[in-house]
N, C-alpha and C positions, 0 to 999 in steps of 0.2 A: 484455611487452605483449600477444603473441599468446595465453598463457597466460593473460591477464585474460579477453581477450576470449572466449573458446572458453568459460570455466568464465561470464561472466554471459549469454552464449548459452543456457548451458545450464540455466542457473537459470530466465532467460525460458522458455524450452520447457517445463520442466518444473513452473514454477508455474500457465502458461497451460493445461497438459493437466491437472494437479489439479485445477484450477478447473474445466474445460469439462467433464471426462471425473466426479469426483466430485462437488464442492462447489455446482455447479448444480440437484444434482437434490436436496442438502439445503433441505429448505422447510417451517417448523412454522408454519401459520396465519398465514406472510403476516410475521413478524416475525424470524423468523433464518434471515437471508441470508449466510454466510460471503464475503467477498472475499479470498481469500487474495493473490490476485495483484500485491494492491498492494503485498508487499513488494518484487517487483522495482525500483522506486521507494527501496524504503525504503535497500536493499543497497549503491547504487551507491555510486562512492567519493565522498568530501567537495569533492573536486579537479575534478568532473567541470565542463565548461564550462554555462553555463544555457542554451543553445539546444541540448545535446546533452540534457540533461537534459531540456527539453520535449518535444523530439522524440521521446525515448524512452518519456517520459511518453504520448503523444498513440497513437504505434506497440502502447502496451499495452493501450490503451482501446480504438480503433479495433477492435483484433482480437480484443474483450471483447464489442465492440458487433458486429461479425459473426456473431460464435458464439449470441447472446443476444438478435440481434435488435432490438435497442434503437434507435434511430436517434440515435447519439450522446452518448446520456447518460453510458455508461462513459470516452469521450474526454474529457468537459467535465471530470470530477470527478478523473481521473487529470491530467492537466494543470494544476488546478489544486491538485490534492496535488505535482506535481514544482514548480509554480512557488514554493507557499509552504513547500517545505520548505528553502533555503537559511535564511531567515527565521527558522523554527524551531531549525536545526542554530545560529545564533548566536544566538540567545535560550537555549540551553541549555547552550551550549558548556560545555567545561570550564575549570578554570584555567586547564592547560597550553595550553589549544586541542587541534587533532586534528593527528593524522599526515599528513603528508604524502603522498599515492599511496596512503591507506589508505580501507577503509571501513567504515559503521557494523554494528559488531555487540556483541554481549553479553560474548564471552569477553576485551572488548577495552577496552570503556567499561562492562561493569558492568551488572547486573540493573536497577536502580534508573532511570538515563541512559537503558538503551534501552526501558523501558515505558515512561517521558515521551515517548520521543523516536517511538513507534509507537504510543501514544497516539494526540498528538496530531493525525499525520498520517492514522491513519486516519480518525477524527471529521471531519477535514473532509472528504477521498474522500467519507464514509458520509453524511453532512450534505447536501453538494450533489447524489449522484448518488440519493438518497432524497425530494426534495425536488425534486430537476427530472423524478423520474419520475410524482411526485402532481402539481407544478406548480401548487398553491393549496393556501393557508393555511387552509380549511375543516376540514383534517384535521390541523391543525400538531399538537399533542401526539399522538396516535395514531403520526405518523411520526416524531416525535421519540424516541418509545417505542423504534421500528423499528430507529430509527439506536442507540442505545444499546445495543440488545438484539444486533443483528449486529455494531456496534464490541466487545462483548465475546466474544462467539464469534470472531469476526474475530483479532483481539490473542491469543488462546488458543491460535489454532492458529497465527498469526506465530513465537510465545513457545515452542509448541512442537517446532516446524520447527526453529528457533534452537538452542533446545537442544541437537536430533539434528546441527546443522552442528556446534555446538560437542564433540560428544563425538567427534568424528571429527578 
């Protein structure tokens, strides 16, 4: 259990300094905005209880929204990516279901499972926290654009972080 905890400590620190320290300062005309961080979210295990899972959710965003200035937007959108990802995890589920004290990854459920499955979590983060940063539908397709175009840069670099967990 100490061992859990120490290595998604670490995970946190380390996708929160990617993020703050590189992925911040990638910006091509206002359209790709990499979020990496929200895979902290995506990592944790299946098992985890929903109020630790918001918490942890709200703890990611908050300290996205420090870094970034934001007044909140990065909490709303993490929060509501932790809330609706049980949701997702059994709309997708597998046959068998999931492991017990386990959590989602690629080398485990499959290429296929985990693009769905960080897909669709990021579209919503990228959705609401794109969308409460314009806050009016004057620019809806323009931001729609935004969110698609950073949900795939987003997923790319998810997809290839994973990867490197996985060869290791």
């Amino acid at each position: 259990m100490i061992n859990s905890i120490i290595r998604y400590s670490l995970s946190f620190i380390l996708l929160i300094l990617l993020q703050v320290l590189l992925l911040d300062n990638i910006q091509v005309s206002g359209y790709i905005n990499p979020y990496v961080y929200v895979m902290f979210i995506l990592i944790l295990p299946f098992d985890i209880p929903s109020w630790l899972l918001l918490l942890l959710s709200f703890a990611t965003g908050f300290l996205m929204d420090l870094f970034s200035g934001s007044p909140g937007m990065h909490s709303a959108a993490t929060v509501l990516a932790g809330f609706i990802r049980p949701h997702i995890l059994n709309i997708i589920s597998t046959r068998d279901g999931y492991e017990p004290h386990s959590s989602p990854s690629l080398s485990v459920y499959g290429f296929r499972w985990f693009l769905i499955y960080t897909t669709l979590i990021v579209l919503v983060h990228h959705t609401a926290l794109f969308y409460l940063e314009v806050f009016r539908f004057a620019d809806f397709f323009r931001t729609m654009l935004r969110v698609l175009v950073s949900s795939v840069f987003t997923i790319s670099f998810i997809l290839l972080i994973e990867f490197n967990r996985r060869g290791k």
